[in-house]
KOLMARLO-829539 format. One record per residue (C-alpha): residue in three letters; x, z, y. Coordinates in nm, 2 decimals, decimal comma, padded with zeros to 4 digits. Layout:
N
r|xx|zz|yy
Ala|X|Z|Y
...
END
This chain:
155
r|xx|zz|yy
Unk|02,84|-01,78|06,15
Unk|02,71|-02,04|05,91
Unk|02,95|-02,39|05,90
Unk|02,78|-02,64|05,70
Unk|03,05|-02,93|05,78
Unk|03,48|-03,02|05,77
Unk|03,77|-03,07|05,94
Unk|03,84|-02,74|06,11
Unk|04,01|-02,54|05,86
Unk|04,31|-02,58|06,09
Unk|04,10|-02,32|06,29
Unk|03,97|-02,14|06,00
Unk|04,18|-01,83|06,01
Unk|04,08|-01,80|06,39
Unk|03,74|-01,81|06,27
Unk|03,75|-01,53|05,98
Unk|03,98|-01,29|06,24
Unk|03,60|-01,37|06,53
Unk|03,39|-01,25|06,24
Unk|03,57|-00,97|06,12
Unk|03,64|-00,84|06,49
Unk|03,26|-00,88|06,59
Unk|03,15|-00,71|06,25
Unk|03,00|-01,05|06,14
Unk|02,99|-01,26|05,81
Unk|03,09|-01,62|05,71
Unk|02,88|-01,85|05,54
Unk|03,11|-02,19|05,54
Unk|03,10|-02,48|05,30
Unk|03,15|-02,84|05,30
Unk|02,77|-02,89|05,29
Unk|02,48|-02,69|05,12
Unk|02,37|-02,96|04,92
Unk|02,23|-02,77|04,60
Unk|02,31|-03,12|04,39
Unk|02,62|-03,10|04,53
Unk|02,66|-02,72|04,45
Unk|02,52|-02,85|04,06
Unk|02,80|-03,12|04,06
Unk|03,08|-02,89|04,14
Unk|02,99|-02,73|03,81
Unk|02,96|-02,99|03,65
Unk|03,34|-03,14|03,74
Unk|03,50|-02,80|03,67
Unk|03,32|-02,83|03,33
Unk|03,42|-03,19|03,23
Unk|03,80|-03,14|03,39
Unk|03,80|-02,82|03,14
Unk|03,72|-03,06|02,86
Unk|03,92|-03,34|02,92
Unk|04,22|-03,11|03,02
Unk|04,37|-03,15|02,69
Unk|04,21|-03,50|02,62
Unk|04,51|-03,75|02,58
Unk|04,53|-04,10|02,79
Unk|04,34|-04,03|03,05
Unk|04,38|-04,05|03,38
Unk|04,18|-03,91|03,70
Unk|04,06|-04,03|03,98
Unk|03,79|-03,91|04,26
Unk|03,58|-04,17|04,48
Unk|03,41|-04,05|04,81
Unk|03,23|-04,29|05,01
Unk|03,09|-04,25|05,41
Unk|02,91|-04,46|05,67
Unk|03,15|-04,62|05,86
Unk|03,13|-04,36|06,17
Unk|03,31|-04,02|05,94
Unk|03,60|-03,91|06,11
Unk|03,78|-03,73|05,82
Unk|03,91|-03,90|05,53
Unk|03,92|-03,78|05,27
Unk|03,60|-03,55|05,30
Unk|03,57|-03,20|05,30
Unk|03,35|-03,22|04,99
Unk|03,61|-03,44|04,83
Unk|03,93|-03,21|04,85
Unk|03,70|-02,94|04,71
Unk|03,62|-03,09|04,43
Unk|03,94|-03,25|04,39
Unk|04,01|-02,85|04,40
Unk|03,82|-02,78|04,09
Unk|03,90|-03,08|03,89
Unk|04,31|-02,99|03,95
Unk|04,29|-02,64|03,87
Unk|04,12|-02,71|03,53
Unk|04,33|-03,04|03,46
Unk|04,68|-02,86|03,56
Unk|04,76|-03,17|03,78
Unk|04,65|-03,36|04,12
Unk|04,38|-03,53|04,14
Unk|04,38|-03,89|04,37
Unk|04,14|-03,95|04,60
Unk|04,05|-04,30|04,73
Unk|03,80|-04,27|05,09
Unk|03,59|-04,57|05,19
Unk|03,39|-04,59|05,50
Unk|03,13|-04,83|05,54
Unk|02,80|-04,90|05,65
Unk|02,53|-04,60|05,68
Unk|02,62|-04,46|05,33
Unk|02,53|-04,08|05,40
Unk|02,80|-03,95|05,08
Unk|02,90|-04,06|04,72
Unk|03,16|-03,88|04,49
Unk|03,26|-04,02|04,19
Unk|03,49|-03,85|03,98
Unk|03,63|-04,12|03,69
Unk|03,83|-04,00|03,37
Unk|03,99|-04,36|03,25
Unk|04,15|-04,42|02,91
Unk|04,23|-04,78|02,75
Unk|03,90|-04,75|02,52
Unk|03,68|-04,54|02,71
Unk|03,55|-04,43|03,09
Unk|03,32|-04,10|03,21
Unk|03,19|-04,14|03,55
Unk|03,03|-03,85|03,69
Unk|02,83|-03,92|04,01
Unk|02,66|-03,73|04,28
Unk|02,48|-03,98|04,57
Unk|02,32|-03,85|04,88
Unk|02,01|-04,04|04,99
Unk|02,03|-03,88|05,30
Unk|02,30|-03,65|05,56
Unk|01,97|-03,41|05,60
Unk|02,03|-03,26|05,23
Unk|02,42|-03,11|05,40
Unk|02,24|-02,89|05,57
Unk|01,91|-02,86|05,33
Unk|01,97|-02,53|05,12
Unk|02,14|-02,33|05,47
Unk|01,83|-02,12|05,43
Unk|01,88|-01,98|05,08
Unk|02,22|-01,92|05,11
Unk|02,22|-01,73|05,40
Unk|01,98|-01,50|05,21
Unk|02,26|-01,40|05,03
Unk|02,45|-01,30|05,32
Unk|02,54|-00,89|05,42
Unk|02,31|-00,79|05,69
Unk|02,56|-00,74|05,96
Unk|02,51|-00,42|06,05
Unk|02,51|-00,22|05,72
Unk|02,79|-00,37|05,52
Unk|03,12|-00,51|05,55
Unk|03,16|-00,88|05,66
Unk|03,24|-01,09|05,40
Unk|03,26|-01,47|05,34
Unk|03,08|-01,65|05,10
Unk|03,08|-02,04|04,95
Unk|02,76|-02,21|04,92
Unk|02,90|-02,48|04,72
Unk|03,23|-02,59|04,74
Unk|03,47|-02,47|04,96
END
């Protein structure tokens, strides 16, 4: 089963017990963006740096066309996720849906002298599902090994 998309890990775990009954394997991640997959590493790197930078505070942007049902986005908790664990505290998320905007994360470190921005912009909602291909490459072949899940980019 490949899930490219959010809000049903409330039905997650009745997901993972399918796969593992049927002998399957789970391929599930926000999106398979490979930028996104690139930015990921790229906030776990900065929030590693900044982690014992003083002032600063932290702050995550995600913007959606107006017509996304989740707020905050699957992508955005993620890598709110990553930033946290390296940081050692929360990190707030503000969600804005407007217009036809297909996804924009901005992760902002703010001090009184100084601002990083780090920015990843989708041009277009085809790149979610873009790199499905190459990551299900990856995958076990179902019938000779175990089922197992895996993590595109950021889940």
């Amino acid at each position: 089963i490949v899930v490219g998309t959010t809000g049903w890990d409330d039905r997650r775990a009745e997901v993972e017990a399918f796969v593992e009954r049927v002998g399957g394997a789970l391929l599930a991640a926000p999106n398979f963006s490979l930028g996104v997959a690139a930015f990921t590493l790229t906030v776990e790197a900065a929030a590693r740096a900044m982690r014992a930078a003083p002032g600063f505070d932290v702050h995550l942007i995600e913007t959606h066309h107006a017509q996304k049902k989740d707020a905050p986005s699957g992508t955005a908790l993620a890598l709110a996720r990553v930033a946290a664990a390296q940081l050692g505290r929360d990190v707030p998320i503000t969600s804005v849906r407007t217009g036809s905007v297909p996804g924009i994360h901005e992760l902002i470190f703010d001090a009184q002298f100084e601002q990083i921005r780090l920015v990843h912009t989708a041009r277009d909602r085809r790149v979610f599902a873009a790199h499905t291909h190459r990551c299900q490459s990856s995958m076990p072949s179902v019938r000779s090994e175990k089922p197992t899940q895996s993590s595109a980019s950021t889940n």
